[in-house]
N, C-alpha and C positions, 0 to 999 in steps of 0.2 A: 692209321686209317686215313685213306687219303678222303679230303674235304669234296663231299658235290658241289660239282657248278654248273649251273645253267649258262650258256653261250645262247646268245642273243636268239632271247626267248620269255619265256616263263618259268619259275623254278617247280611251277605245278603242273607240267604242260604249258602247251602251245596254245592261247587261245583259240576256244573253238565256237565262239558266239561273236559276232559282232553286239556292237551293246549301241546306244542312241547317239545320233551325233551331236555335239556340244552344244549347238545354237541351237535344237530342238527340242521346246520345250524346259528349258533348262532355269528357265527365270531370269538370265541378265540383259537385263535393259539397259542399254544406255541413254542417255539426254546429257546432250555434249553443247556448251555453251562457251566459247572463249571470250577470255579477259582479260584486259591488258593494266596492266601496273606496268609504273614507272620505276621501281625497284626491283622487277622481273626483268634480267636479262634478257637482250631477242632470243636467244639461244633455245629460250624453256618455251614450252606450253601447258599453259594453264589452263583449265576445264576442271567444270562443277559433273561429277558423275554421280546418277542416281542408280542405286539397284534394289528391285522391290523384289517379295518372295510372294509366290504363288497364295492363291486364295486357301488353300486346302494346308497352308505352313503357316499361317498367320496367328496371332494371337493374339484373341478380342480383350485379354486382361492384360495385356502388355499398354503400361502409357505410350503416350506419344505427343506430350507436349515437352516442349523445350526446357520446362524449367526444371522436372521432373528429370534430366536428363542432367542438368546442372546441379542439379542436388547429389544426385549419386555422385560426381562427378568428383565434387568436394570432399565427401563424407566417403569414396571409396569403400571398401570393405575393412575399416579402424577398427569397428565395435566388434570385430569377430576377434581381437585381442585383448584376453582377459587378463590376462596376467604377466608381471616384467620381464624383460626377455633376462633383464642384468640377476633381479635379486628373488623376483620369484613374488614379487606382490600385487595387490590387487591395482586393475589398468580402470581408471578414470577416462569419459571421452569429453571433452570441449576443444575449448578453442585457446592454445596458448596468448599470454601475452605477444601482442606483435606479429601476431600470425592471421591467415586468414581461412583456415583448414579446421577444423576436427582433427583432432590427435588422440593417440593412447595415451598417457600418462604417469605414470606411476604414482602410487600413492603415499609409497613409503619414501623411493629416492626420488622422484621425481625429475626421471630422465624421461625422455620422449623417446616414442618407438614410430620412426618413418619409415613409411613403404614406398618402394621404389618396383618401379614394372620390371618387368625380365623380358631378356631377348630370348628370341628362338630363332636359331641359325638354321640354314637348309638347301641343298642343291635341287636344280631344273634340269635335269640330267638330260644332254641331246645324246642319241645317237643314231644314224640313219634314218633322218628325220621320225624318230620314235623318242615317246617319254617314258623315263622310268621311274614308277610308281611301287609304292609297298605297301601290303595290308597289313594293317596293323593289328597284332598277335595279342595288344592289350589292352584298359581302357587307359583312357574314355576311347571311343569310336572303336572299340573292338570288330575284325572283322572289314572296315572301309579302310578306304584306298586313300594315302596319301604322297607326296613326297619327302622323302628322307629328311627328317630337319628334328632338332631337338633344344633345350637348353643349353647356353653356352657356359664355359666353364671357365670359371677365377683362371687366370694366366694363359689363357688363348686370344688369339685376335678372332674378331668374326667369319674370316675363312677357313682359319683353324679349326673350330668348332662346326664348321657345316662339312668341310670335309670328315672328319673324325666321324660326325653321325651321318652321312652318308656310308661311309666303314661299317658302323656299328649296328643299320639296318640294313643294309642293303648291299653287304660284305664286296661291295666295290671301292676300285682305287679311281678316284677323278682328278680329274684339274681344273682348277676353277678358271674363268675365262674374265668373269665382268661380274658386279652387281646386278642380280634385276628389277628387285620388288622390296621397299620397305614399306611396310601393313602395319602401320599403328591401331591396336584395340585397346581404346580406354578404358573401355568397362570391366573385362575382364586382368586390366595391368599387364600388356602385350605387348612387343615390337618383335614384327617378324621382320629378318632380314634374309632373302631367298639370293645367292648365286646360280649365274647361269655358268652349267660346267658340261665337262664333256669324260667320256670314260679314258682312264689310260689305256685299258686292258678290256675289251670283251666279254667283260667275265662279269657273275655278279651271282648272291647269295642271299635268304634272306639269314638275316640275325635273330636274336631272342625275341628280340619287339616285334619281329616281320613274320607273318606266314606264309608270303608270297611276294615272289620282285617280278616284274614284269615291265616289257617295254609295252609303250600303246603307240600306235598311228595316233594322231592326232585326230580323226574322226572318231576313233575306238575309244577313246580315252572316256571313263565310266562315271558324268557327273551326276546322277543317281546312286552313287553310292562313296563318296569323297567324307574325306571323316572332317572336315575343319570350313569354315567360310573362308580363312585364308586362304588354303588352298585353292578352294573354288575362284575365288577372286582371280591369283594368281595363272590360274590355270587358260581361261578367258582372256586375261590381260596376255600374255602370250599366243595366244593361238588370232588373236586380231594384232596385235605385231606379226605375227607370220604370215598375215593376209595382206597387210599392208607392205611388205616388201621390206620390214625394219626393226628387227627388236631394237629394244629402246629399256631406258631406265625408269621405272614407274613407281612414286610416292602417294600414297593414299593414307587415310582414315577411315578404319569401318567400323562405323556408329551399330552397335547389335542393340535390340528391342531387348528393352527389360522385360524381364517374364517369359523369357524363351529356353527353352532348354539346350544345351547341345548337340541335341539331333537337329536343331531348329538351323542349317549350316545356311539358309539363305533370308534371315529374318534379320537385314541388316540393311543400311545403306553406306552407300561410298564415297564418300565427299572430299573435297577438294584433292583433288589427282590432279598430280605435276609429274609431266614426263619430260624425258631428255634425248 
C-alpha cells in the first residue's frame, strides 16, 4: 500500500481559514533592556525580556514572589519519590550531609535518587517561507499545534534526535541547518533545544503522535491554539528575527507561574535572553 503524502500543503486539506496574526493579541510583550558585562563577549547581546499572559490566563492563586519560586526550586518534585529505585524501599526526603537540596533517600540502602531535567529536541522547519507545524494526536495538548520535537534518546546527539522526531511526527526527511532556541524550564525539569532545518524532500506526513502536518505563512501561523509556551516562545522569537532581517541563536529561561495548568501556554515570563 503505497503511504499518503501531502506535498506542500496540509495532510487534512489546504488551509481554508486564515487564523489571527502572531502579534495580534497574542500576549508577547517585549521590554528589552541591554547590558553589558565585562565577561560578555562584544559578539553577544544581552537583554532582560519580559512576557506577561493576558488577564483572562492568569492565575490569582498562582504565587508570585521570589522565594516561593526558590523553594520549588530546591525541593523540585523529590517528594513525589516514594520508594528506591535500586531495592524497592521506603524514600525519606531531607537534606543530605554536604548537600544543599532536598533528596529521596533511601531508608533501607540509603542511596540517593537525583533528578536530572530532560531534553526535548525539535526542528523550525523552513520551507518557502512557510512553517511546518503538527497537531498533536495525543496528550497533553491533544488536538494543538506544535513543532515536531520530542525526548531525546540515550545514544543520539541532539540533532540526531530532532531529526529522528521530526521523522517520527511529521514523516519528513530534513536537514538541520544551525541551532536556534535553547528554552530552559526549571520548573517543570525542561531544556528545549529547537534546530533550525529545511526539508530534503517536499514531502511530509503526519505520524502516530500527529493528526495533521501543515506548512503556515508566518502570518497564518495559529498562536491560539499552540500546545507548549515553548513553542510559543519559539515561535515569536523567529518571526522577530525574520522582521529584523536576521535569525539569530536565542538562549532564554521560562520562569512558568506555579499554579498554572498546562493549557495555561502564556502564564510565564522570559528572562534573561542572550542572542547571537
Amino acid at each position: 500500500m503505497l503511504k499518503a503524502i501531502q506535498i506542500l500543503g496540509c495532510s487534512s486539506g489546504f488551509i481554508s481559514q486564515r487564523l489571527k496574526k502572531p502579534h495580534s493579541g497574542n500576549g508577547f510583550s517585549l521590554i528589552s533592556s541591554k547590558t553589558s558585562y565585562n565577561s560578555t563577549p562584544k559578539s553577544l547581546s544581552f537583554r532582560v525580556i519580559r512576557m506577561f499572559s493576558t488577564p483572562s490566563q492568569s492565575n490569582s492563586d498562582a504565587p508570585s514572589s521570589s522565594s516561593s519560586s526558590v523553594a520549588v526550586h530546591l525541593a523540585g518534585n523529590v517528594r513525589k519519590i516514594k520508594f528506591c529505585h535500586w531495592c524497592g524501599g521506603p524514600a525519606k526526603h531531607e537534606i543530605p550531609d554536604g548537600e544543599e537540596k532536598i533528596r529521596a533517600i533511601c531508608t533501607l540502602c540509603g542511596k540517593i535518587a537525583y533528578q536530572n531535567p530532560k531534553m526535548v529536541v525539535g526542528c523550525l522547519i523552513e520551507h518557502d517561507r512557510k512553517i511546518l507545524l503538527c497537531k498533536r494526536n495525543i496528550e497533553p495538548s491533544l488536538g494543538l499545534w506544535t513543532l515536531p520535537a520530542g525526548y531525546l534518546e540515550i545514544g543520539e546527539s541532539a540533532a540526531e534526535g530532532a531529526i529522528r522526531e521530526t521523522w517520527e511526527e511529521a514523516g519528513a526527511e530534513v536537514e538541520v541547518i544551525s541551532p536556534f532556541a535553547q528554552l530552559d524550564i526549571p520548573l517543570i525539569g525542561q531544556t528545549y533545544v529547537i534546530f533550525l532545518a529545511k526539508l530534503k524532500k517536499p514531502q511530509f506526513s503526519p505520524g502516530p503522535e500527529s493528526s495533521e502536518c501543515c506548512l503556515f505563512e508566518v502570518d497564518d501561523i495559529p498562536f491560539d491554539s499552540l500546545a507548549f509556551s515553548s513553542i510559543f516562545v519559539t515561535l515569536n522569537l523567529y518571526i522577530e528575527d525574520v522582521k529584523s532581517g536576521k535569525v539569530k541563536f536565542h538562549y532564554g529561561t521560562i520562569n512558568k507561574r506555579l499554579g498554572t495548568g498546562p493549557s495555561d501556554i502564556r502564564a510565564f515570563t522570559l528572562d534573561y535572553h542572550l542572542q547571537v
